[in-house]
N, C-alpha and C positions, 0 to 999 in steps of 0.2 A: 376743274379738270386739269388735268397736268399733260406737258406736253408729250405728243408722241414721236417715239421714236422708231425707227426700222430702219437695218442695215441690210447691203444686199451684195452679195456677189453673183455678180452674173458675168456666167463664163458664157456658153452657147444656151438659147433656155431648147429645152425641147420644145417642138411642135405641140400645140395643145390636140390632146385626145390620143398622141401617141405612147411614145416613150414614160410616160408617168405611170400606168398602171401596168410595166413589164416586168413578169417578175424576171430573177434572175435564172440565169443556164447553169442550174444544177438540178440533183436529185430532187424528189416530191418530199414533203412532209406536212404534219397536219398543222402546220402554223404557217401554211402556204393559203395566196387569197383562196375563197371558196370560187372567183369571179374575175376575168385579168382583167376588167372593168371596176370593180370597187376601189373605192377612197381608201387608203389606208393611214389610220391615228394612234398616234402612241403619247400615251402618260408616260413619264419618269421623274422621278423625283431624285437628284443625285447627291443629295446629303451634303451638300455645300463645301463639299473640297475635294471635288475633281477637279484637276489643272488642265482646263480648255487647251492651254496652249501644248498639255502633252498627250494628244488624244490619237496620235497615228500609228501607236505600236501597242496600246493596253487593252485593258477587257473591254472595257467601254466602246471603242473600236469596234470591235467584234459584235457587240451585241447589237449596237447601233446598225450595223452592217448588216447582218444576220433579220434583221426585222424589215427593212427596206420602207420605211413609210413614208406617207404622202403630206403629212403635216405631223408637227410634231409640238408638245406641251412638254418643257422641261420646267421640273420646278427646283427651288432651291440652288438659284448659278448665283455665284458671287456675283459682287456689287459693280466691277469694275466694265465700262460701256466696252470695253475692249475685246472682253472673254466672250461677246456677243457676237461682234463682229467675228473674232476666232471662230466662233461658231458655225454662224455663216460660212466661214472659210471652209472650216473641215469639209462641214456637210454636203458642201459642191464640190470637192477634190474626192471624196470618198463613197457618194452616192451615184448609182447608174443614171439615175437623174441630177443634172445640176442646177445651177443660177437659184441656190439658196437664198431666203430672204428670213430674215429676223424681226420681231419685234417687242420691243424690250416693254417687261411693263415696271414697276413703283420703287425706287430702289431704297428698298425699308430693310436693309440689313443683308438683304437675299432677296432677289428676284425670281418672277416667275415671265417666263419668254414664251410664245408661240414662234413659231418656224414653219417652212413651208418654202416646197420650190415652185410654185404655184403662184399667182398675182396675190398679193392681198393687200383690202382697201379698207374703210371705216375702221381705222384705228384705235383704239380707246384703252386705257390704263384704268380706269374704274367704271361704276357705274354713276345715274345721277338717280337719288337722291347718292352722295359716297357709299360704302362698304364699310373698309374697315381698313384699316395700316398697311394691309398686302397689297389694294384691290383687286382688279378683276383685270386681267388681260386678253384682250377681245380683237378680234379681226373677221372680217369677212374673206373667205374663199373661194379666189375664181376658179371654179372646176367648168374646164375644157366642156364649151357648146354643142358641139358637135355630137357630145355623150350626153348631156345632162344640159334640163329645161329650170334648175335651177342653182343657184351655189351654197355653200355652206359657212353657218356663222360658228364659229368656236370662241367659249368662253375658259379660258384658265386661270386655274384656282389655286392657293395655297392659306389654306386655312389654320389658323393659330393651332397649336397642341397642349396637349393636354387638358388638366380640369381644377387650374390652380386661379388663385386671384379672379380675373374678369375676363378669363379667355372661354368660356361658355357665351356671357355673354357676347362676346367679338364674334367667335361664330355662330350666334342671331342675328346679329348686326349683318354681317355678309350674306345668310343666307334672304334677310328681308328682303337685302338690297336686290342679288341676282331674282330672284323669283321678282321681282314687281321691274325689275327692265326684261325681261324674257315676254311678260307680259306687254310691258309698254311696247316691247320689239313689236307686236301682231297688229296692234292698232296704229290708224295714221295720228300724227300730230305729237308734241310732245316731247319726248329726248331724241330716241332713235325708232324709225322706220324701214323696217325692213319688207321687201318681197312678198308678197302673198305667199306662204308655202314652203318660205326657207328654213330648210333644219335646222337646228341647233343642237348644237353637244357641248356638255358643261362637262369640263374634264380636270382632275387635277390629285393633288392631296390634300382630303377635304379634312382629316383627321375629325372624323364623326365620334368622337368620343362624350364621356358624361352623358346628359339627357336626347331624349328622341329626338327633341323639337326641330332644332335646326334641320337634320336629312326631313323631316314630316312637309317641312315649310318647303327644300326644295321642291319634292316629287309633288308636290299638293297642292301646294302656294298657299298657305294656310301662315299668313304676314299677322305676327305680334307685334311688332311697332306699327301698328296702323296708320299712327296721326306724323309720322315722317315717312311712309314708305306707303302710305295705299290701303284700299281694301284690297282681299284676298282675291288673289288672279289663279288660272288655270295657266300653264308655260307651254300648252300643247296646243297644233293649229285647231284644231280640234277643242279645244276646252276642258280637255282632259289630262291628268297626269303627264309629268314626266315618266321615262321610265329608266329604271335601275338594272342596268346593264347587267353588273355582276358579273363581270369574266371569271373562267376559272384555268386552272392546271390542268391541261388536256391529259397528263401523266398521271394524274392523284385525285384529282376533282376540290383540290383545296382551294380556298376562294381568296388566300390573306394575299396583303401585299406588302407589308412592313413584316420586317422577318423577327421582330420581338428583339427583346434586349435582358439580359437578365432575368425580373420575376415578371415581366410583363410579355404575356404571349402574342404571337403574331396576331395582326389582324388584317381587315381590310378596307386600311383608309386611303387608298385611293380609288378613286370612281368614278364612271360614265356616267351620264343620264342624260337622253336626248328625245327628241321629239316624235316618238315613232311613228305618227299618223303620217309624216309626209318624208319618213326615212328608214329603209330597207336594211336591217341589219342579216350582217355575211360573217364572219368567222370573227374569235372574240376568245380572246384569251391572256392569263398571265403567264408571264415569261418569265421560265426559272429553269435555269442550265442547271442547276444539282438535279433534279428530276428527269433530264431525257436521259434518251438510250443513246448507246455510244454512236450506233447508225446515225439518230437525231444532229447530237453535236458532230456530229465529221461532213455531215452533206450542209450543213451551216455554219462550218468551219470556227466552233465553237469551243472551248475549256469546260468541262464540267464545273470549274471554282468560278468562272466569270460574272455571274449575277450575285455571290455568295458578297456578305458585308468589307470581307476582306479585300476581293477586288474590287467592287463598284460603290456599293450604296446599299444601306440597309431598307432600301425601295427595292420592289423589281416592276419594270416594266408590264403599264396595263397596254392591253391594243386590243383595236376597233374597224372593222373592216365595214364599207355600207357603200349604199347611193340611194342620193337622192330619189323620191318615188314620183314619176310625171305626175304632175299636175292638172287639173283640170281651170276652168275659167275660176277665178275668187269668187266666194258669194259671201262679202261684205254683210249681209244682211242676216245669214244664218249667224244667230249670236248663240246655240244653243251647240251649233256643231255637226248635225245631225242629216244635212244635206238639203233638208229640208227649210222652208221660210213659212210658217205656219204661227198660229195661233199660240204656241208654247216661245216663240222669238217674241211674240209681241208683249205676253206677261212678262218677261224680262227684263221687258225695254220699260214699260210702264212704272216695275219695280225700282227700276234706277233714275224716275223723272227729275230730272234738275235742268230746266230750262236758262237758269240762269248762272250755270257754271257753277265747277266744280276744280277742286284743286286738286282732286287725285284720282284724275278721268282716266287712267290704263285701267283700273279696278271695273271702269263702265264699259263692259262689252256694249250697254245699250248706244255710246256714242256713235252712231255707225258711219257719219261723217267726219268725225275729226275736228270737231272744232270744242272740243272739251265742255258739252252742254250735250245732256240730254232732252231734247226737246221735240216740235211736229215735227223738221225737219226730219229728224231720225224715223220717222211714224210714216212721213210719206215714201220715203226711200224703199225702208220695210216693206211696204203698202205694193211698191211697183217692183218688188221683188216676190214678190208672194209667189210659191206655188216650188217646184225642184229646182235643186241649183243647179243643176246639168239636163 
């Protein structure tokens, strides 16, 4: 595991549960929260040569501005630890919210950073078993108590492109990886333990191109390395799916987010997918200033060229508006999901018997203790859980 980094400038931070989800004193429009309470997340991917240090008078400015978000996934920022810290910088001279915090993840050519003027803690630049040459850069987010009974984990992504040499493979490698720690996140023991009930949003440019497999493995957990990466997990609290955001052009209803190049037409490789059993999606869209109405860009004080390749990046901004959904008591013992601790948990459990240890126990919802054995212990737990979880 490599080491973590995060830079931070903290000017004054806001009161938590205040000033973070205000929007700004202008005119409405539809890429305003649906909620002055929701999280707000923004994907970008800035095409590796925006000069951090000139970011106080260009498009980037603008748009970044214009969107107002409460964590942020940039991908593709130059290598240099600096351009982070810059980052930081801008982000809290220029946001209604300040005391921006950075954290840098892999520096394999280009980085991928999460941001945030919010606390964040469990740091992580890959996952374990590894990924791939980008990894994964990961944080956990304090969202203010006062609102929300629990916080939020964000994984960002930058996934190899195209479908040349063994970058198919690379991203299977990345996606075995993320889906078997999404999973290992839900169980105790292991790499990382997370919260009963804590979201997750895997966000980035995952450049889903050539075969299914990789996005399948995401939303499915449906792991082809099995013998380094696990058996097949569910990434939801629930057991179920992730789910595939899909924002679109509130102006067009178009979905791409790479604006094509030549003979290759736009698509849309970048993407959300988060945990929706236990998170409330609010308003969700791609951001493309050639699309709005001049109303649009003037009450967001916007260029209609500003997202266009010329000014920013042959990415356009994906965004995610949510909160977390209260929680009730964990029921460790429902391995099926279903709220329920019934007879359909106990074949489960029986199906994954390995009393004597197992090396790739997130794959065993039956562990219901944590100690990487399914065994009686699991059976009596069950046993004194029998009946609704609530």
């Amino acid at each position: 595991m490599y080491n973590n980094i995060i830079f931070t400038v903290a000017f004054s931070f806001a009161v938590a549960g205040t000033s973070f989800a205000q929007a700004q004193k202008r005119g409405t429009t539809q890429f305003d929260k649906w909620d002055a309470q929701d999280v707000r997340v923004v994907s970008y991917n800035l095409h590796g040569d925006l000069d951090p240090y000139n970011l106080s008078s260009d498009a980037f400015s603008r748009v970044i501005s214009a969107l107002n978000p409460d964590i942020v996934v940039f991908e593709e920022v130059t290598t240099n630890n600096d351009d982070a810290l810059q980052f930081a910088d801008w982000l809290s001279h220029h946001m209604p919210t300040n005391g921006w915090s950075v954290h840098l993840g892999i520096n394999a050519g280009i980085r991928t950073i999460v941001a945030s003027h919010l606390p964040m803690s469990m740091l992580e630049v890959d996952t374990t078993p590894a990924s791939s040459t980008r990894g994964v850069t990961m944080a956990l987010v304090d969202l203010p108590d006062n609102l929300f009974d629990r916080d939020v984990y964000i994984l960002g992504v930058h996934f190899k492109c195209c479908s040349y040499g063994d970058e198919d493979i690379k991203r299977q490698k990345s996606a075995d990886a993320i889906a078997t720690w999404m999973g290992d996140a839900r169980f105790v023991g292991r790499n990382i333990d997370l919260p009963w009930g804590t979201p997750m949003i895997l966000t980035g440019d995952m450049n889903l191109v050539g075969g299914p497999q990789p996005e399948l493995t995401l939303i499915t957990g449906d792991i082809i390395d099995e013998s380094t990466y696990c058996p097949d997990i569910k990434g939801d609290w629930d057991n179920s799916n992730l789910f595939d955001v899909t924002p679109a052009d509130p102006n067009t209803g178009d979905t791409f987010t790479w604006q094509g190049s030549g003979s290759w037409p736009p698509s849309n490789l970048d993407r959300l997918m988060v945990t929706d059993s236990v998170l409330a999606i609010g308003n969700n869209f791609v951001f493309n200033t050639d699309t709005m109405s001049n109303s649009e860009l003037s009450i967001l004080g916007l260029n209609a060229s500003d997202t266009l390749v010329s000014s920013t990046s042959d990415h356009l901004p994906i965004v995610l508006d949510f909160k977390p959904i209260q929680q009730g008591v964990a029921c460790d013992s429902d391995i099926n999901g279903d709220g329920i601790v019934n007879v359909s948990d106990l074949l489960i459990l029986i199906g994954q018997w390995n009393p004597n240890g197992a090396d790739c126990c997130p794959g065993c919802e039956g562990d219901i203790d944590g100690d990487l054995n399914v065994g009686v212990n699991d059976v009596l737990m069950l046993i004194a859980n029998w009946g609704n979880c609530q």
